[in-house]
C-alpha positions in Angstrom: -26.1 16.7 -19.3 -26.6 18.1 -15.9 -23.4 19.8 -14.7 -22.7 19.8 -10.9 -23.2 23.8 -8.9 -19.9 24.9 -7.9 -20.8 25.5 -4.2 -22.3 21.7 -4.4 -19.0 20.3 -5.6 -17.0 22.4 -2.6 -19.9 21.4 -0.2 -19.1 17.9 -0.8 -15.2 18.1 -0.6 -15.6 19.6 3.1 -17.4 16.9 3.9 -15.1 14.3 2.9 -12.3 16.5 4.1 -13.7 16.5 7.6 -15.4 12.5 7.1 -13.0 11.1 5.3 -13.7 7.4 6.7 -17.9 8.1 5.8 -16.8 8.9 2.0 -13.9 6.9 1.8 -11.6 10.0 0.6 -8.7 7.6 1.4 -9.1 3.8 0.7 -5.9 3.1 2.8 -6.9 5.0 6.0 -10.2 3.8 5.5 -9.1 0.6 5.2 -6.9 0.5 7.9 -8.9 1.9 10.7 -11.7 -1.1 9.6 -7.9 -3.4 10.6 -7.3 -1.2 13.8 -10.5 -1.5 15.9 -9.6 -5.6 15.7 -6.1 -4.8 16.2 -6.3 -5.7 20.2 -7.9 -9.0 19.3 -5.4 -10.2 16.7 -2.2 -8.7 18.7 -3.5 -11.4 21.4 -3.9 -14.2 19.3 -0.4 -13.7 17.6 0.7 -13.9 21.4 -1.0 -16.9 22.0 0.3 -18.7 18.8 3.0 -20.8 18.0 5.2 -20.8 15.0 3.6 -23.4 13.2 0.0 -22.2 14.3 0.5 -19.0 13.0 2.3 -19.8 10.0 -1.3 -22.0 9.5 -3.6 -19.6 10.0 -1.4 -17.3 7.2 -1.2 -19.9 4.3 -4.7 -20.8 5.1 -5.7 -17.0 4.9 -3.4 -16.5 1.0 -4.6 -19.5 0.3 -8.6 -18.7 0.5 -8.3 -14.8 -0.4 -5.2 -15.2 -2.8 -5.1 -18.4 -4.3 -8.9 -19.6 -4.8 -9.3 -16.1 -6.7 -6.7 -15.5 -8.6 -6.3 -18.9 -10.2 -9.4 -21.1 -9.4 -12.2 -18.4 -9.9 -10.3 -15.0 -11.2 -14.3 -13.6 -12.1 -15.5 -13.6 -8.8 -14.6 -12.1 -5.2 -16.7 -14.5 -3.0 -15.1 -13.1 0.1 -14.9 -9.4 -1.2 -11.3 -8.5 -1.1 -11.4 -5.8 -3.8 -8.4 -6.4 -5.0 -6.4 -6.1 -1.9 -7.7 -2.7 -1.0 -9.7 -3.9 1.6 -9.2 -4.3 5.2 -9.3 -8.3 5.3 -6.0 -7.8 3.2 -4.3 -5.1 5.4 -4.8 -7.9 8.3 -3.6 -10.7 6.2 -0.3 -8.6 5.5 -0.3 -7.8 9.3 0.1 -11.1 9.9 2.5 -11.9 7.3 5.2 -9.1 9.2 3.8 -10.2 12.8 5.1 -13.5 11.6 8.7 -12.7 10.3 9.2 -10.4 13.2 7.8 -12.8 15.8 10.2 -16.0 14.0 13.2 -13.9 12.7 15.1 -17.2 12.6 13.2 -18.7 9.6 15.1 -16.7 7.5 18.6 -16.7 8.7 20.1 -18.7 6.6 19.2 -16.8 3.7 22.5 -14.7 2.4 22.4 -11.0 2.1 23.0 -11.2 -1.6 20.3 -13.8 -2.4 17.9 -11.2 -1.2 19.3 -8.5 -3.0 19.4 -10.2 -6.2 16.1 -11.6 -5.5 14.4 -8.4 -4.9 16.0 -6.6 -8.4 14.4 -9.3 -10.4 11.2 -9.4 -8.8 11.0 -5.8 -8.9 12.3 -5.2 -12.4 10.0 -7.9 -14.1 7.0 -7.0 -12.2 7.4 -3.5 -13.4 8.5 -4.5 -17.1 5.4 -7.1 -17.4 3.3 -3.6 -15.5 4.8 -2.0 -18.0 4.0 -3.8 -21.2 0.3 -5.4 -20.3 -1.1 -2.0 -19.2 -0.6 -0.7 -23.3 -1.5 -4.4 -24.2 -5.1 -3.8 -25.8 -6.7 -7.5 -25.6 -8.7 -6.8 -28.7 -5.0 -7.3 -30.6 -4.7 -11.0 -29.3 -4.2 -13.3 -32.0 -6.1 -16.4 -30.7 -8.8 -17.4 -28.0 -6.0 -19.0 -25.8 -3.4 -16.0 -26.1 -6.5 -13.4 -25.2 -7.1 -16.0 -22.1 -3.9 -15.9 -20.8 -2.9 -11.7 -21.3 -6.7 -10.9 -19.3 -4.8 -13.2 -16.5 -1.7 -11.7 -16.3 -3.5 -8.2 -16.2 -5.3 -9.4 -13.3 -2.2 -10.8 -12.1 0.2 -7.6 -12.2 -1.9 -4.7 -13.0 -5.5 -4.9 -11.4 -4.8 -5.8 -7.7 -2.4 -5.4 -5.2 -3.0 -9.2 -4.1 -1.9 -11.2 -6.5 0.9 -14.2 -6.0 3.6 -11.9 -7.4 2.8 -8.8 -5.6 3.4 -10.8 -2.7 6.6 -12.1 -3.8 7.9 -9.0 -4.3 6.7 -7.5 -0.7 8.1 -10.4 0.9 11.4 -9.9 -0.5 11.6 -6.3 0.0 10.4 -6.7 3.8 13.1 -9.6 4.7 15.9 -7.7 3.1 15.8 -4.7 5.0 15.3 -6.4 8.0 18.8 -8.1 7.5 20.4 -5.0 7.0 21.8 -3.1 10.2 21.5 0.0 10.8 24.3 2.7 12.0 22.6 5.6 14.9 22.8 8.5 12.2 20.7 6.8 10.1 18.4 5.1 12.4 17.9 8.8 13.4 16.8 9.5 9.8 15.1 7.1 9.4 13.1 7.7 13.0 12.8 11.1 12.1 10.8 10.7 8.6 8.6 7.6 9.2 6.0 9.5 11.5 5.6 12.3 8.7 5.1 9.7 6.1 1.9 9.2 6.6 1.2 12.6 6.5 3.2 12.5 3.1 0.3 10.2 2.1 -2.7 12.3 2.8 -1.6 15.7 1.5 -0.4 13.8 -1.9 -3.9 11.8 -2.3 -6.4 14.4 -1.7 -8.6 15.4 -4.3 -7.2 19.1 -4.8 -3.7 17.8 -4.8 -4.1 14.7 -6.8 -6.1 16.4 -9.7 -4.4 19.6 -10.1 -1.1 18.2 -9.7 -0.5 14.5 -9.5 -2.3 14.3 -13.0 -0.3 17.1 -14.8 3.4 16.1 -13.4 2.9 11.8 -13.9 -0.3 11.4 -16.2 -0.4 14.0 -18.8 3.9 13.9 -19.6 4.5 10.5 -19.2 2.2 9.4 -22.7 4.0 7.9 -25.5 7.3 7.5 -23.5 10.0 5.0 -23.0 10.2 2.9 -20.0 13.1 4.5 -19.2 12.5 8.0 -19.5 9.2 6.8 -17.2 10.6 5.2 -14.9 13.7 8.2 -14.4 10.7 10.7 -14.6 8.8 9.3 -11.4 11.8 8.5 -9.0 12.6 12.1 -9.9 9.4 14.0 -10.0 8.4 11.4 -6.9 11.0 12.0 -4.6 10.5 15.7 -5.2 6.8 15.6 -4.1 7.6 13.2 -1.2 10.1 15.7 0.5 7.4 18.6 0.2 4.4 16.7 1.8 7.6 16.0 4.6 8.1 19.9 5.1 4.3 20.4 5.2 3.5 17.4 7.6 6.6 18.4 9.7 5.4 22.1 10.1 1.9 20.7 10.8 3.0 18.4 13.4 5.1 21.5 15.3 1.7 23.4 15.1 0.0 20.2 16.7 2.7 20.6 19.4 2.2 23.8 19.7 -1.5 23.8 20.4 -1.1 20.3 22.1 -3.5 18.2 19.9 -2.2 15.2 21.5 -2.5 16.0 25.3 -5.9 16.4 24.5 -6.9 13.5 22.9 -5.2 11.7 25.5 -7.0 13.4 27.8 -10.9 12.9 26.5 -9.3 9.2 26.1 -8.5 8.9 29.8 -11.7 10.9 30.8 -14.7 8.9 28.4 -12.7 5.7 26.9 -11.1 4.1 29.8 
């Protein structure tokens, strides 16, 4: 077997490092600036739409991506939707929260509580069935039938991010926060973390980061356990990594200040783009 040169291996990381849309170092920014250049285009129509007109065009759109693959032809992806990490399904879910933000009186009626309880169960059965199917070997099935039906839940719960469920589960998240109101400390908070999060994202999925650590805290410890010790050892070991990557994005984004990365991107924008 042929075994990679070091410098090779190093040469190639740069690159994605420095390309990271042109090697796809990270599906969801990749994904999401395919959504972004068409952003302009679909911010107008949701302008130019009605309630009804837009609530069309989104059933039509889970309807053809969700619903004809996941139950009428699970084998297939005739429109290429990769399991939801692509960017036709980062514009469908654009849609979805340009909808309930646009129509906030849809859901009015709906009590606090009914959402809460909603969301638990949701979350707590999709991550118990998660749970279970992904140590389910199909080779165990007893029958033609039962093997049938555990390969579809698998494809329901565990192999894509755009499946019925998953939807649920998002939808129910997303309307109960928006019901809740928030006081100006944590609105501050909450203003202060959400531009480093993304930042949070990159540092914790790059390659050095994600195989030297990511594997060895949540892969290699978590084999053999109980769904309880799992799921205490992730929020734990989780929120610990998430607060780092916020101290490293924060200091990064006071060096950007610093050596005002921004004014000049504005500035080659104003200069070349417009």
């Amino acid at each position: 077997m042929i075994k990679c040169k070091p410098h090779f291996q190093t040469r190639k990381l740069i690159y994605k490092d420095f390309f990271p849309i042109i090697y796809e170092a990270y599906w969801y920014f990749t994904q999401y600036f395919g959504m972004y250049l068409f952003l302009p285009v679909i911010n107008k129509g949701i302008q130019c739409l009605n309630k009804i007109e837009l609530r069309t065009v989104f059933l039509s759109l889970i309807f053809a991506f969700v619903v004809v693959k996941d139950y009428m032809n699970p084998r297939k992806d005739p429109f290429r939707m990769s399991g939801g990490y692509s960017s036709k399904w980062l514009t469908i879910c654009f849609l979805a929260g340009a909808y309930l933000g646009k129509f906030k009186h849809v859901y009015y009626g709906i009590k606090k509580i009914i959402l809460f309880l909603v969301c638990i169960f949701i979350f707590y059965y999709s991550a118990y069935l998660c749970y279970k199917l992904s140590y389910y070997s199909i080779d165990n099935a007893k029958g033609y039938y039962k093997a049938k039906i555990m390969i579809f839940l698998k494809r329901l719960f565990v192999m894509r991010i755009s499946s019925i469920p998953m939807i649920f589960e998002s939808f129910s998240v997303l309307i109960f926060f928006i019901h809740i109101k928030y006081n100006k400390y944590l609105a501050k908070i909450i203003t202060f973390i959400a531009p480093l999060t993304f930042g949070t994202y990159l540092i914790h999925h790059h390659p050095i980061v994600k195989i030297s650590i990511l594997n060895k805290l949540f892969l290699k410890d978590s084999k053999n356990l109980p769904l309880n010790i799992i799921i205490k050892f992730v929020l734990f070991r989780g929120i610990k990594m998430f607060i780092i990557c916020l101290i490293i994005d924060y200091f990064r984004n006071i060096l950007f200040t610093i050596v005002k990365i921004k004014k000049i991107c504005i500035y080659f924008e104003k200069k070349y783009l417009i």
